[in-house]
C-alpha positions in Angstrom: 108.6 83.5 110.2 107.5 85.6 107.5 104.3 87.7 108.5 101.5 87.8 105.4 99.4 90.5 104.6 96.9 88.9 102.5 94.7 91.4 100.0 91.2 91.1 99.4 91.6 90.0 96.0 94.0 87.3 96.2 92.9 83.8 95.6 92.1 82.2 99.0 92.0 78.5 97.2 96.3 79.1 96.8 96.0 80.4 100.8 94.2 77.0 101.9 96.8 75.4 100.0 99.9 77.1 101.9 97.8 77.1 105.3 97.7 73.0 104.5 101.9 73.0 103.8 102.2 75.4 107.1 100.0 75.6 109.1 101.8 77.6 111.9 101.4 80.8 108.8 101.7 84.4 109.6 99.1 86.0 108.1 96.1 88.5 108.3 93.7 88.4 105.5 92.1 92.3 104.9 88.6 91.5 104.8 89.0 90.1 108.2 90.1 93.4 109.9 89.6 97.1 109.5 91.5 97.6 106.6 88.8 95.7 104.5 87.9 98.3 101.7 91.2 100.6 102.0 92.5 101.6 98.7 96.0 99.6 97.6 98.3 102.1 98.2 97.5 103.1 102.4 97.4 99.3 102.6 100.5 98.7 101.5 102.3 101.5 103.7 100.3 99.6 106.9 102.0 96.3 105.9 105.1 97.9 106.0 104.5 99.7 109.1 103.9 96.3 110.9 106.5 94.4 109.0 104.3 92.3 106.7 104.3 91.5 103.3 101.4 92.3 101.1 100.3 89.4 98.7 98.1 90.4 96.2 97.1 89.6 92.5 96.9 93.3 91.4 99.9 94.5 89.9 98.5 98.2 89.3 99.0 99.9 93.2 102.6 98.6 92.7 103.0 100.3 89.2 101.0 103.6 90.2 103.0 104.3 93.2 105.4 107.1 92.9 109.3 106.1 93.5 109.9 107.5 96.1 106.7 106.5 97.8 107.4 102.7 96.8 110.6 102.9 98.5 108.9 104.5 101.8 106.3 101.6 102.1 108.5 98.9 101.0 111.3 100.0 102.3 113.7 99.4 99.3 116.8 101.1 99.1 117.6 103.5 97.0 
């Protein structure tokens, strides 16, 4: 199953909707833990520490990263 890391900023109303459809979801949302309030790009490097995909609707930490540090935290060859 594919494990969710969901931001603080992503539209819970589309979560509901996939919770409905699956209910047996993977997923941690950030303002529920002790990540709440981290800054984009440390949170992204802990999803990809614990092999979880981050879902958010901000496109900027994804465009700010460095290469190389995308690569790290996602794990993307190179």
């Amino acid at each position: 199953m594919l494990r969710l890391l969901i931001d603080e900023n992503f539209d819970h109303r589309i979560l509901r909707g996939v919770k409905l459809r699956l209910p047996q979801l993977d997923y941690l949302a950030v303002q529920d833990t002790e990540l709440k309030g981290i800054k984009d790009p440390p949170l992204l490097a802990w999803a990809a520490e614990n092999n979880r995909v981050l879902v958010t609707h901000d496109l900027r930490p994804c465009q700010s990263l460095p290469t190389s540090a995308w690569r790290q935290a996602s794990r993307c060859p190179e």
